[in-house]
C-alpha positions as CSV (number, residue, x, y, z in Angstrom):
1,X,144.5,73.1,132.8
2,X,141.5,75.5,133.9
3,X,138.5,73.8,135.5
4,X,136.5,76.6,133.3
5,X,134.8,75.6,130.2
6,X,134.6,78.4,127.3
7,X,132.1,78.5,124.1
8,X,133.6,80.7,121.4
9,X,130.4,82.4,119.8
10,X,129.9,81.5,116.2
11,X,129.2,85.6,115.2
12,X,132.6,86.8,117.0
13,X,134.4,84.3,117.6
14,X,134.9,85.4,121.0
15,X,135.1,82.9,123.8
16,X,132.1,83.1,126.4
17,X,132.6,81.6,129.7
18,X,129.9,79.2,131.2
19,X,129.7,81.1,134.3
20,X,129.6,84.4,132.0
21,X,126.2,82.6,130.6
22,X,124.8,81.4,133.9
23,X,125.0,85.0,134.6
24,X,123.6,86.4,132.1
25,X,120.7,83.8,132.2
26,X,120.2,84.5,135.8
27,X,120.2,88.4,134.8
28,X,118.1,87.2,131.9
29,X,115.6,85.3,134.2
30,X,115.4,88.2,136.5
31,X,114.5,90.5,134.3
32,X,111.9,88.7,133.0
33,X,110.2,87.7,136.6
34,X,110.1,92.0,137.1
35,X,108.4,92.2,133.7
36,X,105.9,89.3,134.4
37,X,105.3,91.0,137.4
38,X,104.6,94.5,135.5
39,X,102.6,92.9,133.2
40,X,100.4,91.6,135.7
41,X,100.0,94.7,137.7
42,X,99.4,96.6,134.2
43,X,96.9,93.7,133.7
44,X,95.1,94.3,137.0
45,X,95.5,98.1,136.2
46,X,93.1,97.9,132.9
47,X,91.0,95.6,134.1
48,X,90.2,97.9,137.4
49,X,89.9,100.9,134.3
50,X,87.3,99.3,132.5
51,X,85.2,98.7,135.5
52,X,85.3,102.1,136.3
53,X,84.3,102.7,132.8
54,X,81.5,99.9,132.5
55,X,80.5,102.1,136.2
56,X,80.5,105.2,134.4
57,X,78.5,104.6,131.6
58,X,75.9,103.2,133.9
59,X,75.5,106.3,135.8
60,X,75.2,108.1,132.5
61,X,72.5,105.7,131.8
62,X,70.7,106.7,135.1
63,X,71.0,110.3,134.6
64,X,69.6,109.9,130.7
65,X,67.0,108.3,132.1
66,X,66.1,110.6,134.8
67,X,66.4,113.3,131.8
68,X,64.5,112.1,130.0
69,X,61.4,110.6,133.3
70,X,61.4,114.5,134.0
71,X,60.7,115.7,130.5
72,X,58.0,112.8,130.1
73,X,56.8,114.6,133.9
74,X,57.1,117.7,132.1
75,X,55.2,117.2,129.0
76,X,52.6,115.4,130.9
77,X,52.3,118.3,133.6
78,X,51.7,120.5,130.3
79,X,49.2,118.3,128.7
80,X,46.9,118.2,132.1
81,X,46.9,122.1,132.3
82,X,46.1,122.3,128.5
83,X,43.1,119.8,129.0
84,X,41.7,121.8,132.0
């Protein structure tokens, strides 16, 4: 008699041997470790993203802002030249 020890799958009724699903669930495992690992860079990859973002809208912030110093600079400048 064979050491091996079969399943037979309920769906088929093919017979599976253990080692066939130690295998697999190493396979299985694998393939899940590379995808944690992807997820995690991906992760890391958005979260550097948005920073650059959240940076980005500051400096369009700044430049508004100096926009809109060097119209009030303007207006001002006007205003003087008017009152003179």
């Amino acid at each position: 008699m064979s050491n091996t020890q079969t399943i037979v799958t309920t769906t088929t009724g093919n017979q599976v041997g253990l080692s066939n699903i130690k295998q697999i669930q190493n396979e299985l495992s694998s393939e899940l470790n590379d995808l944690k690992a992807s997820m995690k860079l991906k992760d890391s990859e958005i979260e550097r993203l948005n920073q650059e973002i959240s940076n980005l809208q500051t400096l369009v912030q700044i430049e508004s802002l100096k926009t809109e110093l060097a119209n009030l600079k303007m207006l001002a400048s006007k205003r003087k030249t008017q009152n003179k």
